[in-house]
C-alpha positions as a Python dict, from the first residue, in 0.01 Angstrom:
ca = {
    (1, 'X'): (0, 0, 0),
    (2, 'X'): (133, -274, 216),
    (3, 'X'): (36, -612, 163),
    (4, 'X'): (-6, -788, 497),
    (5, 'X'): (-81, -1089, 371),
    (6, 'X'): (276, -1147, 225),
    (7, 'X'): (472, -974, 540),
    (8, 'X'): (292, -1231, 746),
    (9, 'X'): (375, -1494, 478),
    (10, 'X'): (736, -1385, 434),
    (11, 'X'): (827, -1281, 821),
    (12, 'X'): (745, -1591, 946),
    (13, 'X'): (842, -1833, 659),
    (14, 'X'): (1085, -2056, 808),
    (15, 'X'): (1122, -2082, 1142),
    (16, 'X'): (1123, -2413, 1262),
    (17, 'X'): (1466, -2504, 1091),
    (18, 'X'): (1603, -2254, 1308),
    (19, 'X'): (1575, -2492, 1636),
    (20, 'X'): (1701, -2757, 1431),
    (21, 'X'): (1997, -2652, 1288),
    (22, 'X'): (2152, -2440, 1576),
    (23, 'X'): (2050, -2750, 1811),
    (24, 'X'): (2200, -3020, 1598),
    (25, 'X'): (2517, -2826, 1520),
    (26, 'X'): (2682, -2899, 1831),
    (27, 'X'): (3051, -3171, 1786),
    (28, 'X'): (3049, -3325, 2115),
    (29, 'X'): (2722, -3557, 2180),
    (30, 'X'): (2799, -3656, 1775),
    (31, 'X'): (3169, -3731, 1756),
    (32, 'X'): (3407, -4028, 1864),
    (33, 'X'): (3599, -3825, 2159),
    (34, 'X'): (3543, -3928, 2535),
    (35, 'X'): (3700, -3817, 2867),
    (36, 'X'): (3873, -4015, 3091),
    (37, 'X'): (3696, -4053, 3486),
    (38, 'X'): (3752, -3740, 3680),
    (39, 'X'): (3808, -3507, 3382),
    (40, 'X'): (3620, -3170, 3282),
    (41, 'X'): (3617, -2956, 3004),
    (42, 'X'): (3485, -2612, 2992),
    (43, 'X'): (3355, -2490, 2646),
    (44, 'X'): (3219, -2182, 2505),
    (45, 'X'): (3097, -2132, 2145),
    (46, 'X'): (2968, -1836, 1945),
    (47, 'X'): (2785, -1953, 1622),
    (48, 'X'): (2676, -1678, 1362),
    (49, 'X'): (2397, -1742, 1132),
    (50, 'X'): (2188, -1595, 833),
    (51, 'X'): (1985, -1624, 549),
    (52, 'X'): (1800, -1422, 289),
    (53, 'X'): (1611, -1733, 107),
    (54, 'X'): (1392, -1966, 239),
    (55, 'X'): (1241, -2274, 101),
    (56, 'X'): (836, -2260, 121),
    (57, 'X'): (754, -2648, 74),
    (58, 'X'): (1045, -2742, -187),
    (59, 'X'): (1004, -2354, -372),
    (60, 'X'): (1315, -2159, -310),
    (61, 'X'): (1188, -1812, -234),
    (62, 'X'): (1351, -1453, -110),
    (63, 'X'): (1294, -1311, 176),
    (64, 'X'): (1199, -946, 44),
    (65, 'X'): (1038, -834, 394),
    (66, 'X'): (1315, -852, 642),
    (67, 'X'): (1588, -883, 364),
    (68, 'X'): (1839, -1097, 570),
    (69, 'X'): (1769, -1256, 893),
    (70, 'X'): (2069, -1306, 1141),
    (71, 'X'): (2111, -1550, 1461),
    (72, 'X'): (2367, -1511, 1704),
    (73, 'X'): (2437, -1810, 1972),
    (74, 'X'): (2685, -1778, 2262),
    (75, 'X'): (2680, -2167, 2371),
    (76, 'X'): (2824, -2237, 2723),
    (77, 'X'): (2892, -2615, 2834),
    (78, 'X'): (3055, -2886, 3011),
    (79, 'X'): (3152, -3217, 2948),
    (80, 'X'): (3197, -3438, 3240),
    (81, 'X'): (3429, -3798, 3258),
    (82, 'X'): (3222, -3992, 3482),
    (83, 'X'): (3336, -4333, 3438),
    (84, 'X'): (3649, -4381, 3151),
    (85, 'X'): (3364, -4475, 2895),
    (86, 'X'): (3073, -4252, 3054),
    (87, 'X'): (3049, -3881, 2975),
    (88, 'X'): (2763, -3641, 3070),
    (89, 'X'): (2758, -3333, 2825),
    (90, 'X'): (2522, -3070, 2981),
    (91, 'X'): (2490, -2681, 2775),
    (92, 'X'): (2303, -2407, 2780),
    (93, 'X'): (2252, -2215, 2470),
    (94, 'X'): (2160, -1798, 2460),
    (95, 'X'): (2024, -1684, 2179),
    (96, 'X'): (1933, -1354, 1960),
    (97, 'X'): (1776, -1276, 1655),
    (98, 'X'): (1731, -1000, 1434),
    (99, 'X'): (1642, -850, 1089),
    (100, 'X'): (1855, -627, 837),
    (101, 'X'): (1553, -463, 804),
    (102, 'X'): (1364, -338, 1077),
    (103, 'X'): (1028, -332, 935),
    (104, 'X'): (825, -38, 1012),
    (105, 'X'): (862, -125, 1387),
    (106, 'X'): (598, -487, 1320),
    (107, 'X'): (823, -743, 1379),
    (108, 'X'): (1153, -734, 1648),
    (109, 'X'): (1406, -994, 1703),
    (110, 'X'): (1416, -1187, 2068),
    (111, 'X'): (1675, -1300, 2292),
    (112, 'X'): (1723, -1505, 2584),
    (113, 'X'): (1844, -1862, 2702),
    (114, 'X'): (1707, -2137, 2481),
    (115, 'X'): (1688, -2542, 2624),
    (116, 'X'): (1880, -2659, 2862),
    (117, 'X'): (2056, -2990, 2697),
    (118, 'X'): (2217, -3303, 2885),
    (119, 'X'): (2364, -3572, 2713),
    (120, 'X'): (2502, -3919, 2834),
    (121, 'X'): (2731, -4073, 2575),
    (122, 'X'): (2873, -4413, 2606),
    (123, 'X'): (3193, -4626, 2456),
    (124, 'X'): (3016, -4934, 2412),
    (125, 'X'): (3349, -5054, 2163),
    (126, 'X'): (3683, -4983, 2085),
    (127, 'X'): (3940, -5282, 1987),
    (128, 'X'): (4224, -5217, 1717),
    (129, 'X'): (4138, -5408, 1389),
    (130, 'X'): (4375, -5370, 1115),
    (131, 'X'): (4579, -5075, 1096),
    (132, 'X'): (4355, -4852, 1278),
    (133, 'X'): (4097, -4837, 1593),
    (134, 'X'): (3734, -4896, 1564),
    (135, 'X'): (3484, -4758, 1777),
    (136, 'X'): (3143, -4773, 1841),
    (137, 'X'): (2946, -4554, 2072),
    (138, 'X'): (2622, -4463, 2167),
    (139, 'X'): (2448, -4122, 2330),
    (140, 'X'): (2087, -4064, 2509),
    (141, 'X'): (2012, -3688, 2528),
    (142, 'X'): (1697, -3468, 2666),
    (143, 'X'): (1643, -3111, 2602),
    (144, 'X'): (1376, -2915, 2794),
    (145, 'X'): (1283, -2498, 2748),
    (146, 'X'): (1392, -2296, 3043),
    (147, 'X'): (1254, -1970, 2966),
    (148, 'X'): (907, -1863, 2849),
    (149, 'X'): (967, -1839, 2463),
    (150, 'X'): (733, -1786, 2204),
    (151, 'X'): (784, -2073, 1973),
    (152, 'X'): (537, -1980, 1726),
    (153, 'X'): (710, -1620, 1676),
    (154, 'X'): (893, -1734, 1391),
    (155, 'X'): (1158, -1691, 1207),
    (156, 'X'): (1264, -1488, 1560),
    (157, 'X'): (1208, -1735, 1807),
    (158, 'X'): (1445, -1907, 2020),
    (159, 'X'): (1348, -2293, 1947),
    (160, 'X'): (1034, -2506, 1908),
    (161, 'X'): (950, -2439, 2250),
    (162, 'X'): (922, -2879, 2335),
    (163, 'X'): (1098, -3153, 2504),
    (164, 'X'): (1312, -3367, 2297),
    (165, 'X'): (1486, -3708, 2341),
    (166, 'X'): (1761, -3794, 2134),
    (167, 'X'): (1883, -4170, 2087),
    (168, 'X'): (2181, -4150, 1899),
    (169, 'X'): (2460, -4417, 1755),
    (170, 'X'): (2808, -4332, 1655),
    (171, 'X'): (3074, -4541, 1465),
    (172, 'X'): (3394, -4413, 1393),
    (173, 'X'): (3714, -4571, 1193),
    (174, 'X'): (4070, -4412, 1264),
    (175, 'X'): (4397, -4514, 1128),
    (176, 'X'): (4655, -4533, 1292),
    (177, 'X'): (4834, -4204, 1053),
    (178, 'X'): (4541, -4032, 1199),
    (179, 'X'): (4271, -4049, 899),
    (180, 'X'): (3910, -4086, 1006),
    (181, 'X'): (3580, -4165, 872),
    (182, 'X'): (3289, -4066, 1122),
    (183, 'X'): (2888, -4168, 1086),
    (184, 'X'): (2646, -4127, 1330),
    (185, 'X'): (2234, -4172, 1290),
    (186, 'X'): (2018, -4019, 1568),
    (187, 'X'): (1620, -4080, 1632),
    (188, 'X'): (1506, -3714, 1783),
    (189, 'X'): (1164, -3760, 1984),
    (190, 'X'): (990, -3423, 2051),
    (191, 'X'): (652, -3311, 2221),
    (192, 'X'): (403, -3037, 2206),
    (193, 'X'): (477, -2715, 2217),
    (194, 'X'): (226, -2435, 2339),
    (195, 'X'): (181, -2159, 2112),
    (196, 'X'): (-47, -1796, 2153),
    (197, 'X'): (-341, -1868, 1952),
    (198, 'X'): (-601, -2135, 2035),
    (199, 'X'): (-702, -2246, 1638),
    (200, 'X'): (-419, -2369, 1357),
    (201, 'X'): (-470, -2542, 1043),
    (202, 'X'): (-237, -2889, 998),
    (203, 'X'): (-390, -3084, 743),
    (204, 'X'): (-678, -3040, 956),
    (205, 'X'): (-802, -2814, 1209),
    (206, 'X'): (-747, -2809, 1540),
    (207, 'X'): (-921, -2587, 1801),
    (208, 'X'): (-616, -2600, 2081),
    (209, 'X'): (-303, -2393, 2181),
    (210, 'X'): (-70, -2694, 2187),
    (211, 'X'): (123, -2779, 1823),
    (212, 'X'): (305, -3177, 1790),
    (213, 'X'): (657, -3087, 1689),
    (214, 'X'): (707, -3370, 1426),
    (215, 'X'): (961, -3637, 1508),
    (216, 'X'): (1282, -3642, 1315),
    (217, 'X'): (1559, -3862, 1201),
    (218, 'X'): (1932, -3699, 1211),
    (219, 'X'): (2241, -3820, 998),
    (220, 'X'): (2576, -3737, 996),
    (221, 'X'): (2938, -3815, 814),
    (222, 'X'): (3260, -3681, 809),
    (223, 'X'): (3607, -3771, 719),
    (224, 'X'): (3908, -3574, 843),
    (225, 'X'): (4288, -3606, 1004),
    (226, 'X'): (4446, -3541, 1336),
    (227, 'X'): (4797, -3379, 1296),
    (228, 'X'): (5134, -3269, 1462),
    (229, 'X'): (5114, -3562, 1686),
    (230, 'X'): (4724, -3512, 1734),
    (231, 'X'): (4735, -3169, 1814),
    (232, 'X'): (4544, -3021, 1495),
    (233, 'X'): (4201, -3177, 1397),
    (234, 'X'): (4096, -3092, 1040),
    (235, 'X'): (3717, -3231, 908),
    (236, 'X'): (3452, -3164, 613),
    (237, 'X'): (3149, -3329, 725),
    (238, 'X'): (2783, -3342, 615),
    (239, 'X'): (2487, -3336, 821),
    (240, 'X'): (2113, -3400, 734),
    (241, 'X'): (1753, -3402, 913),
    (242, 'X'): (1415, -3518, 763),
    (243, 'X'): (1079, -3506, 979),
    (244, 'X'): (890, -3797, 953),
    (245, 'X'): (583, -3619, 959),
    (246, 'X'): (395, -3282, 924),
    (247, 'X'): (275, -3035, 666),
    (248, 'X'): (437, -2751, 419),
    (249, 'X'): (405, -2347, 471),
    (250, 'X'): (102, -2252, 277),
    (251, 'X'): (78, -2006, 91),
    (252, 'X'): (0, -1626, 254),
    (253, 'X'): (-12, -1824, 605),
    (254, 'X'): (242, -1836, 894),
    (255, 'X'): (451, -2140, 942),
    (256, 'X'): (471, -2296, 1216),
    (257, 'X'): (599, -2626, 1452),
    (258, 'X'): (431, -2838, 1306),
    (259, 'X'): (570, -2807, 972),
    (260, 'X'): (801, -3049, 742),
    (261, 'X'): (1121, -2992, 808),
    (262, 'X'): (1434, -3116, 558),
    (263, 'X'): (1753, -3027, 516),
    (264, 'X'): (2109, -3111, 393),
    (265, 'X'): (2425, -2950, 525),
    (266, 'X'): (2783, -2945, 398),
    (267, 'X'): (3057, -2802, 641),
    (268, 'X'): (3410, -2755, 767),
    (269, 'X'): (3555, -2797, 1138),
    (270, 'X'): (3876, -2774, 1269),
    (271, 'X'): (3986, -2791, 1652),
    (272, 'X'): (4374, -2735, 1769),
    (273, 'X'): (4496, -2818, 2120),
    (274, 'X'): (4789, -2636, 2277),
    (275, 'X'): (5017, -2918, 2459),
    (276, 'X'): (5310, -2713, 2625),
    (277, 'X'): (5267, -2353, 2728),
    (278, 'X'): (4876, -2367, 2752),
    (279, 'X'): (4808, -2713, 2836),
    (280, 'X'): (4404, -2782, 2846),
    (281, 'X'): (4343, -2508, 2632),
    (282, 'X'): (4222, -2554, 2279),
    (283, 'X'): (4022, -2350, 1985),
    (284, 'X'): (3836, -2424, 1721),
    (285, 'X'): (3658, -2302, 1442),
    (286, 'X'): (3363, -2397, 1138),
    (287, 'X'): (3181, -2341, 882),
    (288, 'X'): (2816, -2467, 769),
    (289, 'X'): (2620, -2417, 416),
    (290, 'X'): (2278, -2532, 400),
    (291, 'X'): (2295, -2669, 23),
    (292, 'X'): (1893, -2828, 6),
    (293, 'X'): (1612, -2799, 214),
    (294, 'X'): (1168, -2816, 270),
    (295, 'X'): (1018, -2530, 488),
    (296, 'X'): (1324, -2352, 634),
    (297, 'X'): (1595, -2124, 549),
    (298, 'X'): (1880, -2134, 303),
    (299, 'X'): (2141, -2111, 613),
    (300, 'X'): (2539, -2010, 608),
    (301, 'X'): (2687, -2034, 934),
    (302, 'X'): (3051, -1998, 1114),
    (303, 'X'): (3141, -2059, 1472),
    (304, 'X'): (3440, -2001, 1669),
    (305, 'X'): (3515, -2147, 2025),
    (306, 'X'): (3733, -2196, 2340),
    (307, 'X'): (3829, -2551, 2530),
    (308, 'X'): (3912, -2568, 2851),
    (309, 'X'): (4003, -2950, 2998),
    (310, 'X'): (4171, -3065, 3293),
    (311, 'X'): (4143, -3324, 3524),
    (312, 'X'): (4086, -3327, 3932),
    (313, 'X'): (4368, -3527, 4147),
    (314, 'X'): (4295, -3698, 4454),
    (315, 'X'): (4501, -3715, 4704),
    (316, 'X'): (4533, -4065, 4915),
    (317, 'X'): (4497, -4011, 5316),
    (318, 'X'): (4654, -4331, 5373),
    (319, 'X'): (4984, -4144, 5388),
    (320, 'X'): (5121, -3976, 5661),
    (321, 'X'): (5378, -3757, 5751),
    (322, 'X'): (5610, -3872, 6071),
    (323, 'X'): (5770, -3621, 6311),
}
C-alpha cells in the first residue's frame, strides 16, 4: 500500500534551495574582474546537479521516493564593458529536472527557460597599497520569470517563480605574485510568487494564491592564484545564504516558497585563457558540495564552460584617403 502522505512529503521536500543555489552559483556579478569600454564576452555554462538527502528543518533525511533528483542548467550570457569601470552582465538560464526514479508516472521533471538576470557592477576602487592591488566594487542586479513556471512544483520546478533585487559589495586583495583573497556580502530582495492553490499554511493561514519568498542575505570568500603570466586561475571558495525569515517543511506537508532556507557551500573553480593561437577564448571548470543546510537539499554540483571576449574597434572618419 502506498503511503501518499510521505510521497507528497518526500517529492516535494526541498525545493526552494534549488532557485537559490543554481541562481547564486554564477562567478561574474560576484568576483573582482571587469571589462574595459567597448568589450564583450560571450559565455556559456552547463552546471550538473543532484542530491539524494534533503534537510527537513535542520533533520537530515533520504529521499526514498524519487531516490536521486538531478538538475541540468545550460546558462547562456553576456557581459558588456560599458564604461572602463561599468559592466552590464545580462543571462538567461534553461533548465531541466528529473528523478532516478520515475515514480509510477505521479510526479515528472520540467524544463524550460528560468529568469532572465541583468546585473550592473561597478569599480568604485582600485589603488595599489603595499605589494598588491586593492579593490573594491559594488553590483545592483534584478531577476524577473520569463516563462509560466510552476514555482510551487517542487523539488522540479524551475525557480521561485518572483522578482529579485540583489545589492551586492565586493572587496578583493591581490598580490602582486598573483595570490588573492576575495569576499563579497549581497542583500537579495524578492517578491511574491503565485502558486496553484488558493489556501497554504505559514505560521498562519492564508486564504490567497500568492506566497512572500523570504528575503535573504548571501556571503561569499575565496582565496586562489592566477598563473603562467595570468593565464590559469585556480580558487577554493565558500559560499553561504540564510533567509531572514519564513517557516520549516512540516512534517507529511509540501514545502514550499515560503520556507527557511540555509545553506553552506564549499567549492573549487578554475578558469584558463588561451593568449596566442585562440586569443579571447577561455574554459573553465567547478565543483560545489553543499556541506550544511535548513529545508533544502544536500547538493553536489560540477560545471564546465566556454569564454568568448573580444573587443569592437572604431574606426576614426577624420582620415582620408587622397588621390
Amino acid at each position: 500500500m502506498i503511503d501518499m502522505k510521505k510521497i507528497v512529503k518526500q517529492i516535494f521536500c526541498l525545493s526552494v534551495c534549488i532557485y537559490s543555489v543554481f541562481n547564486l552559483s554564477a562567478q561574474t556579478p560576484s568576483d573582482a574582474l571587469m571589462m574595459q569600454k567597448g568589450e564583450f564576452c560571450f559565455g556559456l555554462n552547463y552546471e550538473y546537479g543532484s542530491w539524494d538527502q534533503y534537510w527537513e528543518g535542520t533533520d537530515l533525511r533520504s529521499n526514498e521516493t524519487i531516490a536521486t533528483l538531478r538538475r541540468q542548467a545550460f546558462m547562456p550570457g553576456v557581459s558588456i564593458g560599458i564604461l572602463n569601470r561599468v559592466n552590464l552582465i545580462l543571462s538567461v538560464p534553461h533548465i531541466k529536472t528529473s528523478s532516478s526514479e520515475p515514480n509510477g508516472g505521479k510526479f515528472q521533471g520540467a524544463k524550460g527557460f528560468q529568469d532572465l538576470s541583468i546585473v550592473l557592477k561597478t569599480q568604485l576602487f582600485h589603488r595599489e597599497i603595499g605589494k598588491g592591488d586593492l579593490s573594491l566594487l559594488t553590483a545592483l542586479g534584478f531577476s524577473t520569470p520569463i516563462s509560466r513556471y510552476l514555482s510551487d512544483y517542487m523539488p522540479y520546478s524551475l525557480g521561485l517563480g518572483a522578482n529579485q533585487w540583489t545589492f551586492r559589495g565586493i572587496a578583493q586583495y591581490r598580490l602582486h605574485s598573483g595570490l588573492y583573497a576575495h569576499a563579497a556580502l549581497a542583500y537579495l530582495w524578492r517578491g511574491l510568487t503565485e502558486a496553484e492553490r488558493d489556501y497554504y499554511y505559514n505560521n498562519g493561514s492564508y486564504y490567497t494564491a500568492f506566497m512572500d519568498v523570504p528575503n535573504a542575505w548571501n556571503y561569499h570568500g575565496s582565496v586562489g592564484i592566477w598563473l603562467f603570466d595570468n593565464s590559469l586561475k585556480v580558487e577554493a571558495n565558500y559560499m553561504g545564504l540564510k533567509s531572514l525569515s519564513g517557516d520549516d517543511i512540516r512534517a507529511y506537508n509540501a514545502p514550499q516558497p515560503t520556507n527557511k532556507i540555509q545553506f553552506d557551500q564549499v567549492g573549487f573553480f578554475s578558469q584558463y585563457y588561451f593568449k596566442k593561437s585562440l586569443k579571447g577564448l577561455g574554459v573553465l571548470a567547478y565543483y560545489n558540495q553543499i556541506i550544511q543546510g535548513r529545508n533544502m537539499g544536500k547538493f553536489s554540483t560540477f560545471g564546465l564552460g566556454l569564454t568568448y571576449q573580444f573587443k569592437l574597434q572604431f574606426k576614426s572618419k577624420s582620415n582620408t584617403q587622397e588621390d
